[in-house]
N, C-alpha and C positions, 0 to 999 in steps of 0.2 A: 029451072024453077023461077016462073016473075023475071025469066028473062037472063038469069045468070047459071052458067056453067060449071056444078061443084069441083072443089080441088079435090083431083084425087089423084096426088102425085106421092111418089113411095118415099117413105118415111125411116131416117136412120136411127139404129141406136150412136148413142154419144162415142160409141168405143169402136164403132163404123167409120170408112171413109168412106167419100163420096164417090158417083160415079167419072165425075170428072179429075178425078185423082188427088183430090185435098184428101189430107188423113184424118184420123179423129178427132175431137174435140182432146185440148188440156187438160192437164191434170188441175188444176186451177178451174176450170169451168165443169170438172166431168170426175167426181170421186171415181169411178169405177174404172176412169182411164188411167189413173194412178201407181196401179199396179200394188204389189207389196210393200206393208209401209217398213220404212228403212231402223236397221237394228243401230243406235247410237254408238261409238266406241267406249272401251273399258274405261274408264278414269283413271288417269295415271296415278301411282304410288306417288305420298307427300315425302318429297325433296329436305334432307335437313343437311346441315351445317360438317358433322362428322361422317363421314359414308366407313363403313365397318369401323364402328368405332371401339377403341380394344377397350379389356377387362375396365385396366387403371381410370381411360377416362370416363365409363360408364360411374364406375365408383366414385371418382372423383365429382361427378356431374350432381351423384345422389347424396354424396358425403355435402357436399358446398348448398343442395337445397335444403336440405335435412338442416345446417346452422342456421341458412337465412329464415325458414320457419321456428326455429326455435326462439332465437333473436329473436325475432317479430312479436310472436307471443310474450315473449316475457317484457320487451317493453311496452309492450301495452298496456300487462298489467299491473309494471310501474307506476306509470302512469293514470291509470284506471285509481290505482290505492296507492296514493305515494306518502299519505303519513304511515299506513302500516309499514311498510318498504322502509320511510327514513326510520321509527322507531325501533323495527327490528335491526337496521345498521347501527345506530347509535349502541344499543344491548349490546349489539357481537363488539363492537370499539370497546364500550366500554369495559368490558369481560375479558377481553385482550388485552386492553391496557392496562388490568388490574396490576398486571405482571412487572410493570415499572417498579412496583412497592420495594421487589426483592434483588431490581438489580445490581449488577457487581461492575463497576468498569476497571480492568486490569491497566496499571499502569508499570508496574514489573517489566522491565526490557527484556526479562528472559524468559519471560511468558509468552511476550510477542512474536518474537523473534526465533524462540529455537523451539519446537516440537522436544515433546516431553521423549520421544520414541528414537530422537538423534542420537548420534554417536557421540555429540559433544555434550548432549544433555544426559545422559549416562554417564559420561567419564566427569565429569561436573559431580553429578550423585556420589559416584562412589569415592573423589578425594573427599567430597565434604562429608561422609560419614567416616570415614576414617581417619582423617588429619583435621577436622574442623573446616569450617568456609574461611575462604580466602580472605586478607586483611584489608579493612577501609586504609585512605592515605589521605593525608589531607598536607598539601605541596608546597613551596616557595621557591620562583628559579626568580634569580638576582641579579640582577646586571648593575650597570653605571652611568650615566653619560659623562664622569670625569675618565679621560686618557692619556695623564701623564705616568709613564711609568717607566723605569729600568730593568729591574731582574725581575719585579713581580707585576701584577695587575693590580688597578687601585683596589680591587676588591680585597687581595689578600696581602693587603698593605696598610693603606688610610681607614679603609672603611669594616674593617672588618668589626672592632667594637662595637660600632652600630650596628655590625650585622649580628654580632652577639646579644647587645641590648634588646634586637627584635625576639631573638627565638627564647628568652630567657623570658618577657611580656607574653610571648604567645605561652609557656610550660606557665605561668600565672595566670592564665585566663580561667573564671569563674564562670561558666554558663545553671542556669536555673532549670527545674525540668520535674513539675508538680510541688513544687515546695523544697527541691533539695535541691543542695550546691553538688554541680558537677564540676570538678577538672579533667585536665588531661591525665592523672596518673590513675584516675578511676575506669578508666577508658585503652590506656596506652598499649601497647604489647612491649610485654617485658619479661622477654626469654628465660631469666633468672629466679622467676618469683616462686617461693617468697624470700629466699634471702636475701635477693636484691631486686627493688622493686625499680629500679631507675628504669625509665622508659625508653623505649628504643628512637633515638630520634639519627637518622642517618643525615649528619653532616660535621663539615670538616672543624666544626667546632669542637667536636669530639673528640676531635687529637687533644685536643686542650680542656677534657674533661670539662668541657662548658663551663669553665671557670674563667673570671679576671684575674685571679692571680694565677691561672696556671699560664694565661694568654699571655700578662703582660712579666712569666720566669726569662731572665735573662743573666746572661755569666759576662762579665766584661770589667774592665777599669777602665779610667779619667781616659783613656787613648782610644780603647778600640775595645769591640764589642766582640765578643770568643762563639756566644749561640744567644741565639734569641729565638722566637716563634717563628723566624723563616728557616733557621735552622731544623726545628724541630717539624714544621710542617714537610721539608724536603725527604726526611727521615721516613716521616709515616707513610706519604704518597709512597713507598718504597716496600714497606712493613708496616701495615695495618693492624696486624693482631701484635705487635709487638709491645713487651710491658717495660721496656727499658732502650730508649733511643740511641743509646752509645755516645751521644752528644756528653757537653760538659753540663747537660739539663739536667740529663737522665730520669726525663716523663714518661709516662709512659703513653704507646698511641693506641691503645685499646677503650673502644667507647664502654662510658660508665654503664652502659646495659648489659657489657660482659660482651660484647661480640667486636668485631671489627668493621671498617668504615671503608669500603673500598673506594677509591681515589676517581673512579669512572661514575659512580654512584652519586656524588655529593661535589662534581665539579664540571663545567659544561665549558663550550668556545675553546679547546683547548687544540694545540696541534701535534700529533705522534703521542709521544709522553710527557712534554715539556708542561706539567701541569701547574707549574709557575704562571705560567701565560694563561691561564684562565679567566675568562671573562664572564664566564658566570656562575655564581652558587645556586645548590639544590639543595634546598633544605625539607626533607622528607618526613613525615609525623606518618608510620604506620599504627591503625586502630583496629580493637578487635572489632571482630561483627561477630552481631548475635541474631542470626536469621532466625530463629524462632523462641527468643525470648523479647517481648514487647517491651519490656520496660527498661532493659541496657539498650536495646535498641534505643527505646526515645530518648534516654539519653544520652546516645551519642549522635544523635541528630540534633538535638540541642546544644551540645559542644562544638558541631561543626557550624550550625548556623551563626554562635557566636563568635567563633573564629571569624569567618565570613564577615561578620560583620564588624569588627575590630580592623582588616587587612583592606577593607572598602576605604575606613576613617585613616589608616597609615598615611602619613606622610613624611618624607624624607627628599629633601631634593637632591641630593647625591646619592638615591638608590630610586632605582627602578624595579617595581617587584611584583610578575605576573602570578596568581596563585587560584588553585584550587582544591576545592575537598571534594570528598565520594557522592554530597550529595548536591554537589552544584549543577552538574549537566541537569538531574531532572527538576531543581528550582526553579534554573532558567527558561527547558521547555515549559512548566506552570504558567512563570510571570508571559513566556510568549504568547501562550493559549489567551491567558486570560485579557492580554492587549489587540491580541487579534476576533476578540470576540466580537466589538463594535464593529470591525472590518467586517465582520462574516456578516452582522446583522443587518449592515445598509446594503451589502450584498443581495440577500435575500430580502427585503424592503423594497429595492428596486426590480426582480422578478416579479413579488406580488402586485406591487401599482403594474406594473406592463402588462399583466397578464388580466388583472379586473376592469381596465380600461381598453385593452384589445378587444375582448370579446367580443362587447358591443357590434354591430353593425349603425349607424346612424345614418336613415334617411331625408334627416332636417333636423336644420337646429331649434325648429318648433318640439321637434319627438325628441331630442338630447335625451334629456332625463327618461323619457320612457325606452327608448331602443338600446341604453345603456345597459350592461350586464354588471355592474360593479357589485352587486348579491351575489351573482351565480357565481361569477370568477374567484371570491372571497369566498364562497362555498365548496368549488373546485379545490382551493388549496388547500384547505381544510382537510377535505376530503386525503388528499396527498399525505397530509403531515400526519393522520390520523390512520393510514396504513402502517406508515413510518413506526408511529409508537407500538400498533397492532403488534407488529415485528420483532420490536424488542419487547413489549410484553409478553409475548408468546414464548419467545427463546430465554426470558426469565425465569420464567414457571419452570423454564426445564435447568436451570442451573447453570445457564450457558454466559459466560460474563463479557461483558461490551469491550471493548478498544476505541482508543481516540479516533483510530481511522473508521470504525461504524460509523463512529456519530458524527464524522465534517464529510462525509465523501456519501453514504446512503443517500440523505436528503437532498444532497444534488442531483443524483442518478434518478430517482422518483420523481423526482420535479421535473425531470424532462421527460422521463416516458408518462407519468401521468397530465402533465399539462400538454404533451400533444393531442392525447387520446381526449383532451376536454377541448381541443379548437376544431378535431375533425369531426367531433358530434355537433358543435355549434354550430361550425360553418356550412355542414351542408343541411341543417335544420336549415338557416337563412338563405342559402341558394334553393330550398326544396318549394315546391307548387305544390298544395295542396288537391289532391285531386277532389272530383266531384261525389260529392256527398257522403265523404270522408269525414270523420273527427278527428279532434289531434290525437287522439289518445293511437289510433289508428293508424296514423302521420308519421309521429316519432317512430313508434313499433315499426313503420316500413323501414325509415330511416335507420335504424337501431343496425336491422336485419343487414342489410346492406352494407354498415361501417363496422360492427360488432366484429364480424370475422376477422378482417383484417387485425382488429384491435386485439381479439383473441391469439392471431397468428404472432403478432411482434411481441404481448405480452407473456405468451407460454413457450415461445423461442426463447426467451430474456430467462424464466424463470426452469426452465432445464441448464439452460447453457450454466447460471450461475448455482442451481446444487450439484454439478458435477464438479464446478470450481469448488466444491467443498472440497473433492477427495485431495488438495493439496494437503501437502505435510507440515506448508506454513504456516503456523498460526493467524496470523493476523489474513493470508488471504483465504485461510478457510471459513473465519469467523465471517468475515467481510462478507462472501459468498452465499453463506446460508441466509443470514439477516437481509441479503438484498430481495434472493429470490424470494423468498416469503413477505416482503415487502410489494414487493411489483406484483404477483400475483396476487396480493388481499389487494390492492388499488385497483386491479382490473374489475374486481366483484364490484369494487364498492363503485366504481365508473357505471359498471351496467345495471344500478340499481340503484342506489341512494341517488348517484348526480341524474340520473336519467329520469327520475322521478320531480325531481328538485327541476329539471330543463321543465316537466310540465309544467309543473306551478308558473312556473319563468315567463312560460308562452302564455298561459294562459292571460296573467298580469298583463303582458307587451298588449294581446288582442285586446283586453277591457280597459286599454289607455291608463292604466296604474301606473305611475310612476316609481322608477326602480329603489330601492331602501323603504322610500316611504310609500308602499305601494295602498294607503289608506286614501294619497289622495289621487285623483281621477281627472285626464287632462281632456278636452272638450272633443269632439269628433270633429275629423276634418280628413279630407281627400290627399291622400299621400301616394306615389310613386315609388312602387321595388326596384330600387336598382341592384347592382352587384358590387360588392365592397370593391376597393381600389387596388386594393393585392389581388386580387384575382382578376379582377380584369388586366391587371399588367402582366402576369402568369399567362394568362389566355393570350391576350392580343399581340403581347410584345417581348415577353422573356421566352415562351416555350416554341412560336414560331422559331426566333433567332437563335435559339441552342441549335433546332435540328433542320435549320438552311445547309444544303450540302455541302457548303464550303466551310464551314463551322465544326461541322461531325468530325470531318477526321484530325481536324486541329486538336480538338478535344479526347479524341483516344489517344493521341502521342505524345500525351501528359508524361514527366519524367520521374522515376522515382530515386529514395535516397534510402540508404538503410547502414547502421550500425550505431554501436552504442558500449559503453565502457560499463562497468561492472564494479558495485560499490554503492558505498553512500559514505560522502566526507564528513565528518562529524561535526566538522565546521557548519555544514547547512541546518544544522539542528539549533542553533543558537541564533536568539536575534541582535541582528547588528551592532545593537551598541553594549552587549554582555562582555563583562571582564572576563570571559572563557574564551574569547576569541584572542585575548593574548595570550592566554595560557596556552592555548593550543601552538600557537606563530612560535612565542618563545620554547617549545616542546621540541618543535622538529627545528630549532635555527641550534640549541642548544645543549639537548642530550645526549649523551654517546650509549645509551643502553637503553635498550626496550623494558619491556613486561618481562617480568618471573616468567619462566618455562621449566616445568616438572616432569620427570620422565616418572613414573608412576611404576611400581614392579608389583604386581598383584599378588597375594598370599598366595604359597603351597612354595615358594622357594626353601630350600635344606640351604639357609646361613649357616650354620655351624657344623658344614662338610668345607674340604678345602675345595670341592668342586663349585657347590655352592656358591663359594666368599667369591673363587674367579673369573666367574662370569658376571661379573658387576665390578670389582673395584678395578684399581689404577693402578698399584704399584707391580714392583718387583715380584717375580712368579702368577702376574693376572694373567691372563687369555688374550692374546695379542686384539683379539675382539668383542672382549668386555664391553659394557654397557658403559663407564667410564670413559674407556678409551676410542668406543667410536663417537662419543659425543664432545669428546676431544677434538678426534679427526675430524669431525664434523666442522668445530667452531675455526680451525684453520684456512676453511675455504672465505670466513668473513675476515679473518684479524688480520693486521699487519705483521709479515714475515720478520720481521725484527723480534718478535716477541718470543721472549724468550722462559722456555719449558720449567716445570718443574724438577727440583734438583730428584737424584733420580735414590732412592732406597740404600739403607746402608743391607750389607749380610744379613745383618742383624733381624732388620726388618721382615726377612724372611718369616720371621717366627710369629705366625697368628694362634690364638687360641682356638681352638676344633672341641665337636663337642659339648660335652656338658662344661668345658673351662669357659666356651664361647657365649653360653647364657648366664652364667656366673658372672663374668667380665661386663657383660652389655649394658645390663642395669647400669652399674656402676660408672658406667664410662659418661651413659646419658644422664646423670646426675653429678655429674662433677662440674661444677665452676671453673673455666679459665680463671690461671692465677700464676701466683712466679715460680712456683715447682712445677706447677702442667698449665701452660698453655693452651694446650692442643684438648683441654674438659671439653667434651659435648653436651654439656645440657643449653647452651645456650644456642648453639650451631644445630643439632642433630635431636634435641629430644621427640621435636613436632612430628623428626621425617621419619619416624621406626612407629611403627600399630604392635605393641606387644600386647600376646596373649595373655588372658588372665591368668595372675602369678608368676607371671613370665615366664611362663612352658615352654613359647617360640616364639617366633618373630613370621609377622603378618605383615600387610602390605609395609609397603617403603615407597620411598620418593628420592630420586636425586634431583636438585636446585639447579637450573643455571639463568641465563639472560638470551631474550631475542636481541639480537642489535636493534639499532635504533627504529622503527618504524615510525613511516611520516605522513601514511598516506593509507588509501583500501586495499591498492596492490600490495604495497609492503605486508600488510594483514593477513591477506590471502594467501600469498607464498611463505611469507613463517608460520603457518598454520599445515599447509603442503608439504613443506620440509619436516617441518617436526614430526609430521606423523609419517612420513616417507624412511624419517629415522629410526623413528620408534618401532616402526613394522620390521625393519633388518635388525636392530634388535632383538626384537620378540623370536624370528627366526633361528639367531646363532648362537642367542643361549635358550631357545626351547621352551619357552616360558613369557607370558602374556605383561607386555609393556604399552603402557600407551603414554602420550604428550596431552599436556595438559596446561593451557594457562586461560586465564580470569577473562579472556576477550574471546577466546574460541566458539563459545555457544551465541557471540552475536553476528562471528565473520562464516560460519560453518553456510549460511544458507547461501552463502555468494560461491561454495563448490561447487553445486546443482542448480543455481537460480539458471542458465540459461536453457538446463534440460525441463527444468519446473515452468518457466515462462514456454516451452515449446508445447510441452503436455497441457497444460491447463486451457492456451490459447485453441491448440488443436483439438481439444476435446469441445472446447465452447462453439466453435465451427461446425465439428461433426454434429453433434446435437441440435445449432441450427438448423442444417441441412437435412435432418431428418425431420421436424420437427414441420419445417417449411414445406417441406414435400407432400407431407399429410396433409397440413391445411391449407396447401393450395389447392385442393382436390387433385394429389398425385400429380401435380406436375412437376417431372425431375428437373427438368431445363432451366425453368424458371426458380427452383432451388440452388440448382448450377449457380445462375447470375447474381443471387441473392448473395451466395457464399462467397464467389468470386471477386463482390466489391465489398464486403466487408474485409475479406486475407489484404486488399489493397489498401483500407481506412489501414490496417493495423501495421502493412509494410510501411507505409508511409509515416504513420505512428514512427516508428523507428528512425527513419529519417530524420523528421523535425527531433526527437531525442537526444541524434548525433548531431545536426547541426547547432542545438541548442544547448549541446552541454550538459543532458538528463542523463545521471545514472540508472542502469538497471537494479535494480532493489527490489525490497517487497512493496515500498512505497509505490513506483511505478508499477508494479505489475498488477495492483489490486486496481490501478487506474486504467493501467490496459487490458483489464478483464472487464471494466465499467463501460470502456469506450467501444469493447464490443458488445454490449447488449445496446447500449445508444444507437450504433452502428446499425442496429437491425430498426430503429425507431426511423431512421434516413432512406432504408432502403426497402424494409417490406411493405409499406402502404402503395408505396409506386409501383411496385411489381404487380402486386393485386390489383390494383386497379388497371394495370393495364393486361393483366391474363383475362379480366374478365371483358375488358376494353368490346365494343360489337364496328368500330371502325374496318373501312376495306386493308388497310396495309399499316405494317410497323408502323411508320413514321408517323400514320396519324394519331392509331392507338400510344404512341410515345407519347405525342403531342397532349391529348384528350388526358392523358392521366399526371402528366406533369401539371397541366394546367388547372386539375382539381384536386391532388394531393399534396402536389410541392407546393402551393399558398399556405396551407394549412401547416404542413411541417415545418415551414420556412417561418412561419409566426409564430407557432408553438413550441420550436428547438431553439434555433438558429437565434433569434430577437429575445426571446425569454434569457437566453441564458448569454447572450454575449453582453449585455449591460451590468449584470452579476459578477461576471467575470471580471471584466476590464476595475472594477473595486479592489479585486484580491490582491492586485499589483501596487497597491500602496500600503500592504501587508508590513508590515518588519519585519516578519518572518522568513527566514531565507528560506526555508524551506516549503512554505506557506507559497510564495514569489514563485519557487523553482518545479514544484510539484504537484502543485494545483495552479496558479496562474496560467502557468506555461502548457501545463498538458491539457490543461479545461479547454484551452480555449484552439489548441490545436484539435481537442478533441471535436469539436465544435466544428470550427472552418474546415477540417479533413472530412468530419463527418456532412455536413452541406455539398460541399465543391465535388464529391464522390454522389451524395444521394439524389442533388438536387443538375448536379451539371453532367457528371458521368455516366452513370445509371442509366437516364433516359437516352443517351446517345447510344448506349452498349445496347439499351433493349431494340433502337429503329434499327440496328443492323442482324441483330443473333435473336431476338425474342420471338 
């Protein structure tokens, strides 16, 4: 066509090759050469963290989000409405506190000290209804510092008229008591009355009928002297009940109260029997007590106070003369209390400055006053002291009455677990970044959510562990116990509600440049810089690296420990330093030869007036070679000196007892006769107390026989004549078949040193076990980490033990109410670290150690550790020894054991085992 040649060459499809052997077009230029288009692969299952994860940790997973939503919600809506929040706290405080109106604080030692359900507090019950309560005494041991002497001591030589003069001023002391005149005879105990009211004053003036002229009878001419009062004293030491000395006197050495003056009684520093050589007089004033009559009571606490105060003003410079009455040990704990109250106040003075000035965070000293928290931190204690009262108002209403140890030793315990729980809400409020498009209301609630648990966890561990410390049998640590936990647990409420509310306000103030107290006035806006406070960046950068540098860790597991500890409390430590009961006590043990009265008590249903009856109790001729006599005879052999020699032994004669109705005919009669010079041997003076006759005297009820502990000097000595006597009294009971117990006026306060170390094992172990359950749950079941938990607290409390022995701490009820304290602190040291590092998202221990030390241990280490070690270090200029030895010492061990374990051990234990 026009010259050109059409193309008419063959034409392929795309999916064609050619003929010269190219293949077909790509799939890229040619869909149809494609082929099928390709099936994609399944999408692999999302990968987590637990791969078969069992029951516990699913539960634990749901249980730990389930708190941190709870949390969350509720501080928001603290925050959201934080005057309803504070108003309804204040109501529940106040309505709590009502309960203060009707409290009772027990100052009774034997209320503290011995459980109404003991065995010593029973056998207490049953002599004091049947023989009346035991007699007040009020004392004088006498010494010299002249030492010239030849056959006698200056005391029963030169000085003895003075010594008369004194006790003859103290029987004329007038004390007042509502308008009436008291003396001692109003007061006295006087075995005789009423025919003879002379009072019983046991001392060796009493050979001489407390007379000057019976002191200064003498038989002699211009040459030489036949008897005089050394005669006649040599006599009596010899024959106490005797009415006619045999001397050329012929006085008689029976005291004017009708009884006798035994030579061990009323004379001290002496050596064998040589009681010439004594160097010092006892001059003993036994008084009745009238435990539940108020008005002979107060006035014989008005006679003793005047005594007291009379023996303060004595002076004599050739007599030295330590002395006490019944009611001096608890005037002096009073005047303690009330001298250490200053001590306690700058104590806790200087927690509260630490702790309203801590809080703060300050990013310049432009923002001082605004980034200051001295509001909140003042509101925080508040807060604290006001669970405190909650506590014991609540345990008022129920009738429950205080002890000294509630009120010095709770408020310390609350103070540390509640002022932790207010630094670890603050501090990580001020390390928190607010997220985007977040309020704070929103903010705190996340925050709440996150620290809550933990706070939950240490405070409901603390508040089990201490109502199971109720089931003790000790009073004072069962009180302790109830009063704490319900203490720590109303602080936790009011921590996650009133302060969390009161934190909004806080925040809100800091953001609108309020300044803090006076937040009416308003500081100018200006460009500031968040840093991170200084504790924690030292925590971060340079303390929690270098705990857990490899070469550090195992220095730090190979820590040593120390443990044991003695058993008691000296009575000495209950007095402050400069009390005149500290010589009373010194001169006690340098110079008496005989303890406390000891009663062996013989319970009604015995047949006295069988001769089977009579010889299973007495001592002579035809008893039972194993009488209740005669084994407390053989008993006292094992203490005295083998010299000493027996009672003469029964004539025939003596055989013959009355049986019978002759035997209650006779009894009366014998317990109302006055010693006199045809019968000596009357029993109303000796014997009437010790016989419970039935009305009309049908028969004879209980009885008691008298004798003496030797001397005791100390808590051991207490312990073991409390051991012995009842070890006697139970073979007794045995071989005459018939219910005996030992009984004396100290038992019901040494009875709890039989069991205190099985009581300190149960109580500790039981507050352990309850951690460890307690921790498990709210770590969302993790046992391991409950493991570690428990494992460094049983070490705060071995070591506890240690610094006890190394330092001298008695085991008591005193410590142990402190080592049931230092285990709930214990848990404030070590369960925030544990929680934060279970929930730690680090690749290995050592970081997760690292990350939670560095955000928890800041916060514990300024809220425990610094709060309470400036508090402490005050208590040591206490005068209180016991104050010094009991709280100084154990506070502050409690303290640095509790730190050096939660803040240095703990993370080292969790990079290896956690």
């Amino acid at each position: 066509v026009s010259g050109y040649t059409p193309m008419n060459n063959k034409t392929y499809d795309c999916t064609e090759g050619l003929e010269d052997g190219s293949g077909p077009c790509s799939c890229q230029d040619c869909t149809k050469a494609c082929g099928p288009t390709p099936v994609p692969p399944a999408l692999p299952p999302p990968w987590t963290i637990l791969v078969n994860a069992s029951c516990c940790e699913t539960l634990g997973e749901r249980f730990e989000n389930a708190l941190r939503i709870v949390f969350s919600s509720w501080g928001s809506f603290c925050v959201q409405h934080p005057f309803l929040v504070i108003l309804s706290s204040l109501m529940v405080i106040g309505a709590s506190s009502g309960g203060l109106a009707y409290m009772r604080i027990t100052t009774d030692p034997v209320e503290l000290w011995s459980s109404p359900t003991s065995q010593a507090r029973e056998e207490k019950n049953y002599f004091d209804s049947h023989f009346g309560p035991f007699f007040r005494t009020a004392q004088l041991i006498i010494t010299t510092p002249l030492n010239d002497t030849f056959l006698y001591s200056p005391l029963l030589s030169l000085e003895l008229l003075c010594v008369l003069d004194l006790q003859l001023e103290i029987e004329g002391l007038v004390a007042t008591y509502e308008g009436q005149n008291v003396t001692l005879k109003d007061l006295c105990l006087a075995p005789l009355a009423p025919y003879n009211d002379n009072c019983t004053i046991l001392s060796v003036l009493n050979y001489f009928q407390n007379s000057h002229a019976v002191l200064d009878h003498m038989k002699g001419d211009e040459f030489y002297v036949y008897a005089d009062f050394h005669s006649h004293f040599l006599y009596c030491v010899s024959a106490p009940a005797s009415l006619n000395d045999t001397t050329l006197l012929h006085d008689p050495c029976l005291g004017t109260f009708g009884g006798p003056v035994f030579p061990w009684l009323a004379l001290g520093g002496y050596d064998d029997s040589n009681f010439n050589n004594a160097t010092a007089l006892v001059i003993t004033f036994p008084l009745n007590n009238y435990l539940n009559d108020t008005v002979r009571q107060g006035k014989t606490l008005a006679w003793e106070k005047e005594f007291i105060k009379f023996m303060k003003n004595f002076n004599n410079p050739n007599l030295t003369i330590a002395f006490s009455a019944e009611r001096s040990i608890e005037d002096e704990i009073d005047r303690e209390s009330n001298s250490d109250i200053r001590t306690i106040v700058i104590s806790y003075v200087i927690m509260f400055v630490y702790i309203s000035l801590a809080l703060g965070h300050i990013q310049s000293f432009r923002r001082l006053l605004v980034d200051s928290k001295v509001s909140l931190g003042i509101a925080g204690i508040l807060i604290v002291l006001s669970s405190v009262s909650s506590s014991l108002g609540i345990f008022s209403y129920a009738g429950i009455p205080l002890t000294l140890i509630v009120i010095e030793v709770i408020p310390f315990l609350v103070l540390a677990v509640g002022v932790d729980n207010i630094f670890i809400i603050v501090q990580t409020y001020q390390r928190d970044e607010r997220m985007p498009q977040e309020e704070i209301h929103q903010q705190i609630g996340r925050i709440l959510g996150d620290v809550a648990p933990s706070m939950f966890l240490s405070s409901f561990s603390e508040t089990v562990a201490f109502f199971l410390g109720a089931l003790s049998n000790m009073p004072a640590v069962r009180t302790f116990s109830m009063f704490a936990g319900l203490a720590v647990f109303i602080d936790f409420l009011l921590q996650i509600s009133c302060f969390v509310s009161l934190l909004g306000l806080d925040a809100r103030r800091q953001e609108g440049n309020r300044l803090d107290i006076i937040c009416c006035v308003k500081l100018p806006e200006g460009q500031e810089t968040k840093t991170d406070g200084f504790l924690f960046r030292f925590f971060k950068k340079v303390y929690a690296p270098f705990i857990l540098k490899e070469w550090v860790r195992p220095i730090v597991v190979s820590t040593s420990v120390y443990f044991g500890s003695h058993i008691g409390l000296d009575q000495k430590l209950s007095m402050p330093d400069d009390s005149y009961v500290l010589d009373y006590f010194k001169n006690m043990s340098k110079y008496l030869h005989t303890g406390a009265p000891v009663y062996f008590v013989v319970e009604e249903g015995l047949n006295y007036s069988s001769p089977e009856g009579q010889n299973v109790v007495c001592g002579g001729v035809g008893c039972n070679n194993d009488s209740l006599v005669q084994q407390v005879y053989t008993a006292s052999l094992i203490m005295v000196n083998p010299s000493c020699v027996s009672c003469r032994p029964m004539t025939p004669s003596g055989k013959q007892r009355p049986e019978g109705e002759d035997f209650m005919r006779f009894l009366p009669m014998f317990l109302s006769d006055n010693p006199n010079v045809k019968c000596g041997k009357g029993g109303h003076a000796a014997y009437a107390t010790a016989v419970d006759l039935y009305p009309n005297n049908t028969g004879v009820g209980a009885t008691y026989f008298m004798t003496y502990h030797t001397i005791l000097k100390d808590s051991p000595d207490f312990i073991d004549a409390l051991k012995m006597a009842r070890v006697l009294a139970k073979n007794i009971s045995q071989s005459i078949d018939h219910k005996v117990f030992a009984y004396s006026v100290f038992y019901v306060f040494y009875e709890q040193y039989l069991t205190i170390a099985y009581d300190t094992a149960l109580n500790l172990s039981v507050s352990l076990a309850s951690i460890f359950v307690v921790t498990t749950v709210l770590l969302g079941f993790e046992l391991w980490s409950a493991v570690i938990v428990s494992i460094t607290i049983a070490m705060i409390l071995v070591n506890m033990f240690g610094v006890m022995w190394l330092w001298d701490i008695s085991l008591n009820a005193v410590s142990l109410v402190n080592l049931v304290m230092s285990c709930g602190i214990s848990v404030e040291f070590c369960s925030h670290i544990v929680r934060a590092f279970s929930i730690s998202v680090k690749k290995n221990r050592v970081e997760r150690a690292e990350e939670a030390l560095a955000h928890m241990g800041s916060s514990v280490f300024s809220g425990i550790t610094l709060t309470k070690f400036g508090g402490i270090l005050i208590l040591a200029l206490s005068k209180s020894q016991i104050f010094q030895v009991f709280y100084f010492r154990m506070y502050l061990a409690i303290v640095l054991l509790g730190a050096t374990h939660g803040l240095i051990f703990l993370p080292v234990l969790l990079s290896y085992i956690g």
